[in-house]
MITI-378435 format. One line per 10 residues: number of its first residue (from 1); their letters; for each residue x, y, z of N, C-alpha, C, O. Coordinates in nm, 4 decimals. Layout:
BEGIN
NUM	A	X:Y:Z:X:Y:Z:X:Y:Z:X:Y:Z | ...;
// end
This chain:
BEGIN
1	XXXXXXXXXX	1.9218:0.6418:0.0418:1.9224:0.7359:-0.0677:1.8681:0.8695:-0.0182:1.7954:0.8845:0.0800 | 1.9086:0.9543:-0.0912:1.8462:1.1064:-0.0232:1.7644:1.1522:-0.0241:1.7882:1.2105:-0.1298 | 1.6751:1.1850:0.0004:1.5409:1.2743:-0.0796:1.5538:1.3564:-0.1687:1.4500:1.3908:-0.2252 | 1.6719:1.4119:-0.2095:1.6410:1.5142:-0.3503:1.7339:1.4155:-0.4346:1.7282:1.4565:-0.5505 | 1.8026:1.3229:-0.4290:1.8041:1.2458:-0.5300:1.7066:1.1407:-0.5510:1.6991:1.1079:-0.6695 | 1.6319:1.0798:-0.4751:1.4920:1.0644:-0.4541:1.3993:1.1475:-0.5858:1.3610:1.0988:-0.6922 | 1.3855:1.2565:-0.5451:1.2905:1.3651:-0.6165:1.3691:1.3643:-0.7716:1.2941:1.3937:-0.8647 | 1.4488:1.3471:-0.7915:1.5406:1.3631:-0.9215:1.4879:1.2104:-1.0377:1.4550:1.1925:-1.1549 | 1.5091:1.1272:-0.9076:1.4966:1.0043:-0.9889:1.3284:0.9965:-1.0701:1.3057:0.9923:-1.1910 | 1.2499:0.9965:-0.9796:1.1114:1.0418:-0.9933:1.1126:1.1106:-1.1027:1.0907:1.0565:-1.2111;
11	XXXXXXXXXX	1.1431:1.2646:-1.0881:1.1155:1.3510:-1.1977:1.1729:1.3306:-1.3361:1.1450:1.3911:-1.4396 | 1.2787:1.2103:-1.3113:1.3252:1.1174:-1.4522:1.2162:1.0559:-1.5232:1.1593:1.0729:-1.6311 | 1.2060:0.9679:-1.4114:1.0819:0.8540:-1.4132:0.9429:0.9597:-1.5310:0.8872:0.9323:-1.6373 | 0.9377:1.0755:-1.4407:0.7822:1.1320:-1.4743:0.8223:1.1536:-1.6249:0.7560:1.0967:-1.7116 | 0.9368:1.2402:-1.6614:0.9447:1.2722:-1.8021:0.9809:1.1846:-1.8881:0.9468:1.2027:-2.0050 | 1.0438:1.0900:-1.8594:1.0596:0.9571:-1.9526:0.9038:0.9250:-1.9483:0.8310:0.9613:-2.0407 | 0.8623:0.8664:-1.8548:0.7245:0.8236:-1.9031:0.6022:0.9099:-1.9525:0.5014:0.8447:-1.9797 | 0.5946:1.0687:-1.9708:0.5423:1.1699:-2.0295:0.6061:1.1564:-2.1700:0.5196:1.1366:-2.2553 | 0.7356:1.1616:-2.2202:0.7186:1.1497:-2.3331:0.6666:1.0124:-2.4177:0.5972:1.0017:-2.5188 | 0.7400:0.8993:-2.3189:0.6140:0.7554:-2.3790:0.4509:0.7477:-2.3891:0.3799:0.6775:-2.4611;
21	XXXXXXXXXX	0.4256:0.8228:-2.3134:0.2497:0.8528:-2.3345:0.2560:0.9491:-2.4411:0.1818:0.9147:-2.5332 | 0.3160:1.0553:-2.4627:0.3282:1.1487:-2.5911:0.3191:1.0792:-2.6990:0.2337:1.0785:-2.7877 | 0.4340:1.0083:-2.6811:0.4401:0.9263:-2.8446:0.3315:0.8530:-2.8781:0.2827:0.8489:-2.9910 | 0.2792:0.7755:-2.7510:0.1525:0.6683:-2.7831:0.0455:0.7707:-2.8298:-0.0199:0.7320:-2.9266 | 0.0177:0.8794:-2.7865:-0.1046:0.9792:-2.7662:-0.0874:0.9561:-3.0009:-0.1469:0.8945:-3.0893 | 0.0178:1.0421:-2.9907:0.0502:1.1132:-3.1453:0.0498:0.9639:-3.2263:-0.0506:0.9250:-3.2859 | 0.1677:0.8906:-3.2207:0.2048:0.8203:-3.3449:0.0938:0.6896:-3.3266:0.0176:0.6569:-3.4176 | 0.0975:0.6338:-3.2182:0.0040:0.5121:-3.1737:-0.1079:0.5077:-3.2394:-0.1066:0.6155:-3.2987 | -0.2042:0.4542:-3.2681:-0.3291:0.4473:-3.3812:-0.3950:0.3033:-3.3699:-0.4681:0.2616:-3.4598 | -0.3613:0.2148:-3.2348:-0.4408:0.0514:-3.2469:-0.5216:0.0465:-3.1508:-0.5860:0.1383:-3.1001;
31	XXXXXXXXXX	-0.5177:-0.0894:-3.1188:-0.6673:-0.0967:-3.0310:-0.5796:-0.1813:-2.9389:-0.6427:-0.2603:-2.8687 | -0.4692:-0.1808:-2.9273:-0.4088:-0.1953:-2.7655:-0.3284:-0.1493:-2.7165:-0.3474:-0.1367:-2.5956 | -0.2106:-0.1027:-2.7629:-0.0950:0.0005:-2.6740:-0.1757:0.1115:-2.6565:-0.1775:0.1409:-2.5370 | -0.2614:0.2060:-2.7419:-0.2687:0.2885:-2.7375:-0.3839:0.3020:-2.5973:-0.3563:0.3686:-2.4975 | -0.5177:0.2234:-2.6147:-0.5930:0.2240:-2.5283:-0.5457:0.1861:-2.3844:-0.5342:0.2570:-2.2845 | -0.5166:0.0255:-2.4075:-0.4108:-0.0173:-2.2578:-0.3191:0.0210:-2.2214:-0.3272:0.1038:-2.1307 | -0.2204:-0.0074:-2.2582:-0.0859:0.0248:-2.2421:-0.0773:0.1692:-2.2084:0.0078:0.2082:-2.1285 | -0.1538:0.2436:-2.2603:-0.1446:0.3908:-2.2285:-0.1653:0.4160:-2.0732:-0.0874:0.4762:-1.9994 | -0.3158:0.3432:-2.0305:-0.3998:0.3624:-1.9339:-0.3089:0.2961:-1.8304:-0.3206:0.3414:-1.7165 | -0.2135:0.1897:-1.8494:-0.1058:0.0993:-1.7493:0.0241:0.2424:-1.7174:0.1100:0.2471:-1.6294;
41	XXXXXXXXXX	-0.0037:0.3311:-1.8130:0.1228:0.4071:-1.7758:0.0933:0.5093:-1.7291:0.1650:0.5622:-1.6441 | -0.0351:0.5713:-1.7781:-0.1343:0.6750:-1.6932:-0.0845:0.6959:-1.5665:-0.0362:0.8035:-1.5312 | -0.0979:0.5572:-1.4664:-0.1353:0.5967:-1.3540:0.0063:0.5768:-1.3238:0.0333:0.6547:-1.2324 | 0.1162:0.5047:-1.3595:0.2334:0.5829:-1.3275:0.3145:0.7010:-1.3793:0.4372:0.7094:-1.3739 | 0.2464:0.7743:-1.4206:0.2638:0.9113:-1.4844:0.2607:1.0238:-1.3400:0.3373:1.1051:-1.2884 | 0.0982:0.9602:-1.3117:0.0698:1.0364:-1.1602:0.1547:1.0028:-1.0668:0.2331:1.0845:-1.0187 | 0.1491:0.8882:-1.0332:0.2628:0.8305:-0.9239:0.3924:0.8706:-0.8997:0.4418:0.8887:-0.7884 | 0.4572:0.8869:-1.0288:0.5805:0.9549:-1.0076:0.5699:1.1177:-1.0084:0.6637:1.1830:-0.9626 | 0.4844:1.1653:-1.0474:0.4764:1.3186:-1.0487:0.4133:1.2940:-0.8834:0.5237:1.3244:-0.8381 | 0.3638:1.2767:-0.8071:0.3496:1.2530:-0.6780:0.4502:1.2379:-0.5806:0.4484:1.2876:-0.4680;
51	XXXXXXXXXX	0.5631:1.1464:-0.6433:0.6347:1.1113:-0.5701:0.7636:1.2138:-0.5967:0.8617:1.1879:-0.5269 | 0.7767:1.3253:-0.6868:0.8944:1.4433:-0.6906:0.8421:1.5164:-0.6219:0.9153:1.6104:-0.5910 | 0.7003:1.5210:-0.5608:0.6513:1.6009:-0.4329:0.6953:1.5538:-0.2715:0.7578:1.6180:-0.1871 | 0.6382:1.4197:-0.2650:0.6334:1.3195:-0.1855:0.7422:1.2205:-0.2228:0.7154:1.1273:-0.2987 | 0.8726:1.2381:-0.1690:0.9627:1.1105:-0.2197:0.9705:1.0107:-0.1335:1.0509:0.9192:-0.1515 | 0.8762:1.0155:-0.0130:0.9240:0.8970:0.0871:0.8081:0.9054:0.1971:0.7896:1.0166:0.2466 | 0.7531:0.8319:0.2268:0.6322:0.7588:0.3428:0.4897:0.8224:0.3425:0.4202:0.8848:0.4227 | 0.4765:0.7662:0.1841:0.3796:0.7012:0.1076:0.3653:0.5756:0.1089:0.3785:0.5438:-0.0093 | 0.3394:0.4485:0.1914:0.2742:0.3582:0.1335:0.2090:0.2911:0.0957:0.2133:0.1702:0.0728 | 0.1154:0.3914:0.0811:-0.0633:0.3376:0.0006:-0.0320:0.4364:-0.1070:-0.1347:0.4710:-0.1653;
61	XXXXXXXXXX	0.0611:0.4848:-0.1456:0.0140:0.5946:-0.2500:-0.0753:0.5019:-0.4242:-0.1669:0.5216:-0.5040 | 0.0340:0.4025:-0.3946:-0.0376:0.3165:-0.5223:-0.2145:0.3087:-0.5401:-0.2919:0.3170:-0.6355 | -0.2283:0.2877:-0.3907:-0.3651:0.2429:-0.4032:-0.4757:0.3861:-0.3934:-0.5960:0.3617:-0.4031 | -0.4379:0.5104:-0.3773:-0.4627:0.6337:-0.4026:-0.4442:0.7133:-0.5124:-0.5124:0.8120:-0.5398 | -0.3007:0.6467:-0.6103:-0.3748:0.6789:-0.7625:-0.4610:0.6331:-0.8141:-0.5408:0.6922:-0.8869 | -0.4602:0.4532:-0.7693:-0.5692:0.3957:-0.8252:-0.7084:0.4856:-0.8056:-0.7659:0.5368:-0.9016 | -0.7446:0.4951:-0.6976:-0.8786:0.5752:-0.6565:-0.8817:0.7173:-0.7289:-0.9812:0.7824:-0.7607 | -0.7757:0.7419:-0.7429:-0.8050:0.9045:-0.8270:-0.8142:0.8740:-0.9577:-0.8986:0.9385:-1.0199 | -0.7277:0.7639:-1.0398:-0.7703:0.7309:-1.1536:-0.9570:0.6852:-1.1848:-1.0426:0.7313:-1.2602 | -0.9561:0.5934:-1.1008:-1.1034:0.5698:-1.1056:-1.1906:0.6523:-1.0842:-1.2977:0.6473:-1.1448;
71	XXXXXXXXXX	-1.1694:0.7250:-1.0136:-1.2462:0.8831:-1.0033:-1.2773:0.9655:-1.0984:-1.3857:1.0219:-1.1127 | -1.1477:0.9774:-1.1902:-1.1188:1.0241:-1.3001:-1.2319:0.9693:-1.3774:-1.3301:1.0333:-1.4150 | -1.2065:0.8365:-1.3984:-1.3018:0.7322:-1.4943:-1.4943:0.7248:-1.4739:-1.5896:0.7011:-1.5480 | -1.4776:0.7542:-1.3547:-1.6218:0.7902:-1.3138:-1.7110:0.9006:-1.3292:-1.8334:0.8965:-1.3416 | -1.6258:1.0122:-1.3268:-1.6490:1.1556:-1.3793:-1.6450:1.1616:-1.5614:-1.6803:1.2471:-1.6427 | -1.6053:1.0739:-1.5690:-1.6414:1.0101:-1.7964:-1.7658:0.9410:-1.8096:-1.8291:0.9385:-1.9152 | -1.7999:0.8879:-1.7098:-1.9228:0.8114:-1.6921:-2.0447:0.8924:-1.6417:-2.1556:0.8673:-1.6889 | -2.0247:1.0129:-1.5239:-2.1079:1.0727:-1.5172:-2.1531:1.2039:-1.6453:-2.2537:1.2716:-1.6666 | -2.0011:1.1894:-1.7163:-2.0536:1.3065:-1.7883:-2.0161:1.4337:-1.7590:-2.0432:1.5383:-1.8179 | -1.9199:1.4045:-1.6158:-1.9316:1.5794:-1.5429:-1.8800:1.6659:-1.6362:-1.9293:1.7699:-1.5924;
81	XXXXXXXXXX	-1.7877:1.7149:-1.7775:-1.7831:1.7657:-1.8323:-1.8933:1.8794:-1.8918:-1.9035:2.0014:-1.9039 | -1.9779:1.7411:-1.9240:-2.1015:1.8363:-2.0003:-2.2109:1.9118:-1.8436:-2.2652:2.0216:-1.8315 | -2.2040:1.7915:-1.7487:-2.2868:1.8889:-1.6356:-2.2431:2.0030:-1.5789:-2.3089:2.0947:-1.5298 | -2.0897:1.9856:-1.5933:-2.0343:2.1355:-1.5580:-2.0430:2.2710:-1.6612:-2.0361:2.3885:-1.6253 | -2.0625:2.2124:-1.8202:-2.0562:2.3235:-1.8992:-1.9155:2.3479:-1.9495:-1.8659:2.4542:-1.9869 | -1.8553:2.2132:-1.9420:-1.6918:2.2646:-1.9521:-1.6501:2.2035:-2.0846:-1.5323:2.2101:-2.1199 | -1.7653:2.1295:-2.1777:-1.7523:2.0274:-2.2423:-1.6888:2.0900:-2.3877:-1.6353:2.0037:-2.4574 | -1.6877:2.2094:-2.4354:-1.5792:2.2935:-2.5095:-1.4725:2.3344:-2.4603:-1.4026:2.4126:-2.5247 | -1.4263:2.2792:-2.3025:-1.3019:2.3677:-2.2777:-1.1727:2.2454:-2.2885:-1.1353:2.1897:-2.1853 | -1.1048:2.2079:-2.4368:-1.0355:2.1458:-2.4722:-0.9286:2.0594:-2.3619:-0.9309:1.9374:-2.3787;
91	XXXXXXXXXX	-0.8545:2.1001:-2.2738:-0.7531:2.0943:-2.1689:-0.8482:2.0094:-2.0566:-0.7932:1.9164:-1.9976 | -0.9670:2.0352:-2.0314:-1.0478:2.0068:-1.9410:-1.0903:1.8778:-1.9794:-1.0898:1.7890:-1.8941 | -1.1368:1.8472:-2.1259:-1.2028:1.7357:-2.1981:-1.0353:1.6121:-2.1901:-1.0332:1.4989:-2.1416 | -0.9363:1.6754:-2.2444:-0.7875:1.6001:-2.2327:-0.8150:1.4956:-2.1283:-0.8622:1.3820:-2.1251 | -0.7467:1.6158:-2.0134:-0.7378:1.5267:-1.8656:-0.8790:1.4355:-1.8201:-0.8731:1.3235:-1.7694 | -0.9619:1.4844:-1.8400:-1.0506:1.4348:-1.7909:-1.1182:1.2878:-1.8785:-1.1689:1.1877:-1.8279 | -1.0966:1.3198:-2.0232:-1.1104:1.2136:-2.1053:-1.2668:1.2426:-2.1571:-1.3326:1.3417:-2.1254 | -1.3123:1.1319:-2.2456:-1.4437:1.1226:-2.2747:-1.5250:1.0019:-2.2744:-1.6461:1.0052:-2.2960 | -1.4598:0.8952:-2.2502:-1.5060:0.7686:-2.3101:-1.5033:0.7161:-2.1450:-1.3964:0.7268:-2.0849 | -1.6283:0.6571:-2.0710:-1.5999:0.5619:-1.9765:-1.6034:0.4124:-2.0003:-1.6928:0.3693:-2.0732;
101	XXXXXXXXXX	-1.4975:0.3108:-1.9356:-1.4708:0.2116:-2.0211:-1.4129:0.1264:-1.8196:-1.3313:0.1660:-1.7364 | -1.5096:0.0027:-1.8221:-1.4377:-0.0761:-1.6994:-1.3309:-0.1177:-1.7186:-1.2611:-0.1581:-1.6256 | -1.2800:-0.1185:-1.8797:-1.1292:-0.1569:-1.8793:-1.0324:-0.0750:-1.8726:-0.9126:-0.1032:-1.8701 | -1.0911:0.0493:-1.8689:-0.9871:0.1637:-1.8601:-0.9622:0.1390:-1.6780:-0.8581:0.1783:-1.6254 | -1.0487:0.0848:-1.6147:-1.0642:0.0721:-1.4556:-0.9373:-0.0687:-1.4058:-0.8711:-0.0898:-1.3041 | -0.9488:-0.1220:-1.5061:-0.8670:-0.2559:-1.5443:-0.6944:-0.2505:-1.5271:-0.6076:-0.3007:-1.4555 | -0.7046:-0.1673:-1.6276:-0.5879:-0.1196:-1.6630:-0.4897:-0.0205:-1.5217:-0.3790:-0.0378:-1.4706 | -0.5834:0.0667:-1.5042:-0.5249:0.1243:-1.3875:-0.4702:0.0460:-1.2522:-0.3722:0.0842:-1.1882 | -0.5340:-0.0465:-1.2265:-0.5408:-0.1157:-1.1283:-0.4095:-0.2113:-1.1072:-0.3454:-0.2482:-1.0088 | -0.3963:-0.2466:-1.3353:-0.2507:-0.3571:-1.3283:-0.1562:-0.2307:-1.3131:-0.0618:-0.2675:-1.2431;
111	XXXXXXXXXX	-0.1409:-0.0995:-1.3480:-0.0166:-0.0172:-1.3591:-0.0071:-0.0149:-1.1710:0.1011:-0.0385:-1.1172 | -0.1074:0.0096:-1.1041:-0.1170:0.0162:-0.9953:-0.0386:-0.0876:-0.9261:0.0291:-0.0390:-0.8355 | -0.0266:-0.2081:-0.9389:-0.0365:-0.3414:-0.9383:0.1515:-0.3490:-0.9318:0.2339:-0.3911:-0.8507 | 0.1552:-0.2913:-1.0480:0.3332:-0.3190:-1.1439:0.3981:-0.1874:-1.0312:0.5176:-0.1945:-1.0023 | 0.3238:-0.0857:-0.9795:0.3879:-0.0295:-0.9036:0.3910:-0.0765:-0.7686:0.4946:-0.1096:-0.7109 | 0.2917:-0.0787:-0.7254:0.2902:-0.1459:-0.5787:0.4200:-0.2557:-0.6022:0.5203:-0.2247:-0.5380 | 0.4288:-0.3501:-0.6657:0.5263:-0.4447:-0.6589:0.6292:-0.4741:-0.6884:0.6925:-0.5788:-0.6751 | 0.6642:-0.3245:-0.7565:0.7630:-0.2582:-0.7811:0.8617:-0.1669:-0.6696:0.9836:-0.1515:-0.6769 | 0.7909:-0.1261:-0.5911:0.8185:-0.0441:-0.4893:0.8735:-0.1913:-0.3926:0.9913:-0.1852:-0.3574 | 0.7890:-0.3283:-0.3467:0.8334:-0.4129:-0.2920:0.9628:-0.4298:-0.2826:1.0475:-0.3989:-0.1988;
121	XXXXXXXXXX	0.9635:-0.4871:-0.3882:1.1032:-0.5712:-0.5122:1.1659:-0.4349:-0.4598:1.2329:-0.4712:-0.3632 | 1.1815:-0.2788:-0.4741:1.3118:-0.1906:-0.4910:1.3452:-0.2119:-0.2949:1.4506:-0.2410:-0.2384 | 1.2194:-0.1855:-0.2417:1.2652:-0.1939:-0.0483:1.3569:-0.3348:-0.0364:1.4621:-0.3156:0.0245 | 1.3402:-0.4474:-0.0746:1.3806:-0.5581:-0.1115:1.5361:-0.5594:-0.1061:1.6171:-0.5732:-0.0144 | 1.5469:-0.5382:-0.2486:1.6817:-0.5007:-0.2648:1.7506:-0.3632:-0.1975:1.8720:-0.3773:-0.1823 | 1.7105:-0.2630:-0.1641:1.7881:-0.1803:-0.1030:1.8180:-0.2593:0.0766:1.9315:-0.2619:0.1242 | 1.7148:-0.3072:0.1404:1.7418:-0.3595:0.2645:1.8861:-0.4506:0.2325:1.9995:-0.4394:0.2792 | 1.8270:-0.5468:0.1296:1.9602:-0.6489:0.1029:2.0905:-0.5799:0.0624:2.1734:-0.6702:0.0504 | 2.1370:-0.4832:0.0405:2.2288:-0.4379:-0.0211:2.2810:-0.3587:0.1018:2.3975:-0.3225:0.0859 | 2.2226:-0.3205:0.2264:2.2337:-0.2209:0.3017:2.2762:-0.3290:0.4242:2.3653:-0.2909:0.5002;
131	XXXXX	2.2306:-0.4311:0.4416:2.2737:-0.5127:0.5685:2.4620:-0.5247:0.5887:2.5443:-0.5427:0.4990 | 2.4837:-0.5097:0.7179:2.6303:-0.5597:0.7507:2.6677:-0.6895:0.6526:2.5812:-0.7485:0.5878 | 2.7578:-0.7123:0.6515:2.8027:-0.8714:0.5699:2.8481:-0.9064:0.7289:2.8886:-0.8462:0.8283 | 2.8092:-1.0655:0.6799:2.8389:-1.2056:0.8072:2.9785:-1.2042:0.7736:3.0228:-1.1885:0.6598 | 3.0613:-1.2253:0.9033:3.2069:-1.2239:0.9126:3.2230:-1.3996:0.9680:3.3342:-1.4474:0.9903;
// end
């Protein structure tokens, strides 16, 4: 496959799954798609916005959103918002979140998880589809 159809597919990927976090953000209102399910799609939100940069030889990237997600999640826990003084600057509070939660750590790890083994399963089938046929 090419790299800018590569980058295309991705940047599908990113906005289909930007507007599914949209909708969960707005209409969603429970105590599991919205919290989990959100946080499972989070980190492939990043992943594919990573990968319309990077479309090819990444393969730890999974395990490097994970770490930036958790990073993310740790900086809710330290608070860095309010130690920075940024804790009125709306956009800043968004991304960064407010609530630290080990299941938000949970969660990242299965989206992480569904990608890593996702990426398997696609090398998988493209090798199989790409071999000569036995004569």
């Amino acid at each position: 496959m090419k790299k800018n159809t590569k980058r295309l597919l991705y940047l599908a990927a990113f906005i289909l799954l930007m507007i599914i976090e949209t909708c969960i953000a707005i209409f969603v209102h429970d105590s599991f798609v919205r919290p989990y399910m959100g946080d499972v799609l989070a980190v492939m939100v990043v992943y594919s916005f990573v990968r319309v940069i990077i479309p090819r030889g990444c393969k730890k990237l999974p395990l490097y959103v994970f770490i930036f997600a958790a990073g993310v999640e740790v900086a809710q826990y330290l608070n860095l918002t309010r130690l920075l003084g940024l804790e009125n600057n709306r956009v800043i509070c968004i991304i960064l979140g407010g609530t630290f939660d080990w299941l938000d750590i949970l969660c990242y790890g299965i989206g992480c998880l569904i990608i890593w083994a996702g990426s398997i399963i696609f090398m998988k089938t493209r090798r199989t589809n790409h071999e000569p046929r036995k004569q």
